[in-house]
C-alpha positions as CSV (number, residue, x, y, z in Angstrom):
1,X,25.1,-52.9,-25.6
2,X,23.2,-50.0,-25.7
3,X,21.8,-48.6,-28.8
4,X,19.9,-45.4,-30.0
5,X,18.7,-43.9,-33.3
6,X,19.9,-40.7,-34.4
7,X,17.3,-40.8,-36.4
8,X,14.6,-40.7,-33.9
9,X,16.4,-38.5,-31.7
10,X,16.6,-35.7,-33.9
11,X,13.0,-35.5,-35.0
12,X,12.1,-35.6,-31.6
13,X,14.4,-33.1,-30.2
14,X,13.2,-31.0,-33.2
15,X,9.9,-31.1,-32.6
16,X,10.7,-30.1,-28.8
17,X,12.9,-27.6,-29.5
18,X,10.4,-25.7,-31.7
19,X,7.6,-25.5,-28.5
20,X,10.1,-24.0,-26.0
21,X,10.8,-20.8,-25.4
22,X,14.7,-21.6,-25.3
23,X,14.2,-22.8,-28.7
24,X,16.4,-25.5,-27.7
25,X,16.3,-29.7,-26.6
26,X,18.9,-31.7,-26.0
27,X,19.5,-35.6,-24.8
28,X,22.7,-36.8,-23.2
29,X,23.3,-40.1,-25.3
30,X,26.5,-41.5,-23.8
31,X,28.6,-40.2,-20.8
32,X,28.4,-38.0,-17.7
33,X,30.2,-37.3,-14.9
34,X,31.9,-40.9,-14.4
35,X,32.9,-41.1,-17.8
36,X,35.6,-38.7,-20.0
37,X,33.8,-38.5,-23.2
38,X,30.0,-37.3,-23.5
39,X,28.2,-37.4,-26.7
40,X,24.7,-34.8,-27.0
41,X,22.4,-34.1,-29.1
42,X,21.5,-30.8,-29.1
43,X,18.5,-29.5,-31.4
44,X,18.3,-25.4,-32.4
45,X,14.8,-24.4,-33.4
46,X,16.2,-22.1,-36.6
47,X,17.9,-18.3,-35.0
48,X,18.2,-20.0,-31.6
49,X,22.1,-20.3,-30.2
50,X,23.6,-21.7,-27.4
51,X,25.5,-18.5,-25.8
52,X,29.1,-17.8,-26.0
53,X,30.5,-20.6,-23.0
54,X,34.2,-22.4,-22.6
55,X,35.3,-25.2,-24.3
56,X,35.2,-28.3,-21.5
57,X,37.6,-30.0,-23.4
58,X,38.2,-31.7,-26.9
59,X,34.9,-30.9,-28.3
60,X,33.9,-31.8,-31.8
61,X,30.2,-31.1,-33.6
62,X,28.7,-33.4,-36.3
63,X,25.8,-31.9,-37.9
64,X,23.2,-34.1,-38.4
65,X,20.2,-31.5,-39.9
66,X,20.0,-28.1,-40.9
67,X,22.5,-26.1,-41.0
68,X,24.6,-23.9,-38.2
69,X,27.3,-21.6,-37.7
70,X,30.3,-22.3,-35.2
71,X,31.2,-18.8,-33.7
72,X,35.0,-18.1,-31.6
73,X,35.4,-14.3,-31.6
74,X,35.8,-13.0,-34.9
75,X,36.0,-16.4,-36.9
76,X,33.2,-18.6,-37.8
77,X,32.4,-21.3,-39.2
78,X,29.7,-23.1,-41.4
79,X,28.2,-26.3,-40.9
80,X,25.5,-28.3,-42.7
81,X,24.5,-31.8,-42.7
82,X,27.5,-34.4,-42.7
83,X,30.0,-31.8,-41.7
84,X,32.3,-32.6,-38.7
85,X,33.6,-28.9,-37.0
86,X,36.4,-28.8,-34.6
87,X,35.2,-26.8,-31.6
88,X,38.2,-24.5,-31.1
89,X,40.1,-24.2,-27.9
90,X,38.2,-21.1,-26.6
91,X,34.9,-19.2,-25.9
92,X,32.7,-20.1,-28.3
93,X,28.7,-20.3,-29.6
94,X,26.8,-22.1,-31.8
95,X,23.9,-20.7,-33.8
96,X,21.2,-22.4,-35.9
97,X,20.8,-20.8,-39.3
98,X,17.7,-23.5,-39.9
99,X,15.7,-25.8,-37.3
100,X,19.0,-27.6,-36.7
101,X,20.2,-30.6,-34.8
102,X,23.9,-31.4,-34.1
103,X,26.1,-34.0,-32.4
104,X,28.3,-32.9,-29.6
105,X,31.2,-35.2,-28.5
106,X,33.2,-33.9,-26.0
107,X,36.2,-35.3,-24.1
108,X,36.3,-33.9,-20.6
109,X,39.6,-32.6,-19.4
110,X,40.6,-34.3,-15.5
């Protein structure tokens, strides 16, 4: 069994975040290429965003600190700690409102 704290994770990731230029850190916990789900962290130092991309699959975002808006075209979404967003079936970008860190869990399609 493998185990990891959140916890941690996300005060570390913060603390990267906030030194790079990208405003951004993120850790692959579980997954990658030889497995169909992947779960991420992913920490926003506060106005950072991850760029409009394409949903890889079943997606989901947990927010685990802060607080950051889901965007897919002209909807958007709101998310602060606790909250558990449905990444919609499209192009879509995430932006940190605060110094933010977020839980991605995506099921790859085949």
């Amino acid at each position: 069994m493998q185990k990891e704290s959140l916890t941690a994770l996300v005060r570390h990731h913060l603390e990267t975040a906030s030194s790079q230029s990208s405003g951004r850190s993120a850790h692959t916990i579980y997954g990658g290429h030889e497995h169909v789900m992947r779960q991420t962290l992913i920490a926003l130092r506060a106005g950072s965003r991850l760029d409009e991309h394409e949903n890889p699959g079943e997606a989901t975002v947990q927010v685990l600190h802060g607080r950051v808006t889901l965007i897919a075209g002209d909807d958007s979404w709101n998310g602060s700690p606790g909250d558990l967003m449905i990444v919609p079936d499209s192009r879509h970008a995430l932006e940190a409102v605060e110094d933010s860190a977020v839980l991605l869990t995506v099921a790859l399609r085949s």
